[in-house]
N, C-alpha and C positions, 0 to 999 in steps of 0.2 A: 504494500500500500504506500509507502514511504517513497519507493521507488517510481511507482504512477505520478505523485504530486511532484517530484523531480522531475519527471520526464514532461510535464505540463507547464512548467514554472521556463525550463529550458525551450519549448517549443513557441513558448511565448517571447520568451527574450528572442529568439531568432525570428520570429515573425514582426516583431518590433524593430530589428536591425534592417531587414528586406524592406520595412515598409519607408524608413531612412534612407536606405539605398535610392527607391525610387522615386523618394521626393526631390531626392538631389539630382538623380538624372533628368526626371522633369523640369526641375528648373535649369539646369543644364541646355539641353533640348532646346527650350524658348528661347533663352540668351544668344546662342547662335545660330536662332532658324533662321537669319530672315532671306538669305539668300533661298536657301531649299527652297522654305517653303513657296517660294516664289513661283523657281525653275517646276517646282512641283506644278502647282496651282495648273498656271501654263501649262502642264502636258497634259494634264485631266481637263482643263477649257477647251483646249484646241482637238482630243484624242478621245470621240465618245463614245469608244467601246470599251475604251482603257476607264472612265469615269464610272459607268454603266458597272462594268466588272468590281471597282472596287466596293460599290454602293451595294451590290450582290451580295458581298462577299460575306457572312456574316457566321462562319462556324458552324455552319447546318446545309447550306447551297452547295451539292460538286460542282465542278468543274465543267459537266458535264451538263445539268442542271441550268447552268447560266449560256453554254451556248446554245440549245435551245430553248432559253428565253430570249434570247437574240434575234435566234432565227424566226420568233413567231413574232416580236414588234419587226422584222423589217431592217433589222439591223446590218448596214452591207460592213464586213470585216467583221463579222460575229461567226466564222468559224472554226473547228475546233482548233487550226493553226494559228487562226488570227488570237484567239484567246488566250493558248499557249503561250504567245509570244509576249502575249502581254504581262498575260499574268508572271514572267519571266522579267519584265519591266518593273512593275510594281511590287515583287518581293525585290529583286537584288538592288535595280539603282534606287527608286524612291524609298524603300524599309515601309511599305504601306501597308502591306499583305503578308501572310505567312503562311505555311502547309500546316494546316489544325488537328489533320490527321487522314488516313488512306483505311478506307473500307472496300479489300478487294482492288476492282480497277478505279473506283472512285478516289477522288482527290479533292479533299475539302478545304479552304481559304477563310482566314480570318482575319481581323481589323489587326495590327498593330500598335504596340502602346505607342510606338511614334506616331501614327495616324492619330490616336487618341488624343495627344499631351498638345498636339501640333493645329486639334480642331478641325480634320480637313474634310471631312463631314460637314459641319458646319459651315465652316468658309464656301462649300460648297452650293450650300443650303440657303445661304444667304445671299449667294449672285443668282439664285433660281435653276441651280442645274443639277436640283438633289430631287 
């Protein structure tokens, strides 16, 4: 029993260090976004299947999933290469997406805490193209 309330006292002190960790990388983040988020901005303005994709994206949608939601609004560069590529785009250069996990041949994408800290939902949201 002794042991349990140690191992709860320590889970908590390290839950408490992590949550330090990312208040400082969040404020990190903002302090030197303004470039990114700029060059970002601009690719999800100008690129809107890469926009479309990310707003998809939400830990529950494959990959699969979203290029035929593409294909059925009409979306020319919504398939399954042009998705690829992108989604290839907005995990490595932007840090906007992430792989959340693979069920089988499915491949699911989620938000990143840099999308997060960075608002770009929002930002998005707010020029009308969420």
């Amino acid at each position: 029993m002794a042991e349990s309330l140690e191992l709860f006292t320590e889970i908590a002190a390290m839950r408490n260090q992590l949550e330090d960790v990312s208040a400082v990388t969040a404020a990190l983040l903002r302090a030197g976004s303004g470039s990114f988020v700029a060059d970002t901005m601009a690719y999800l303005i100008k690129d809107e299947v890469a926009r479309l994709i990310f707003l998809l994206s939400d830990g529950k949608v494959s990959q699969a999933e979203i290029v035929a939601t593409l294909k059925e609004r009409g979306i020319r560069g919504g398939s399954s290469r042009g998705v690829s590529e992108r989604l290839g785009v907005l995990t490595h250069d932007h840090h906007l997406l992430s792989l959340d996990h693979r069920t089988g041949n499915r491949k699911v994408y989620r938000k990143t805490e840099v999308a997060r800290v960075l608002q770009i939902e929002r930002k998005l949201s707010k020029a009308g193209l969420a």
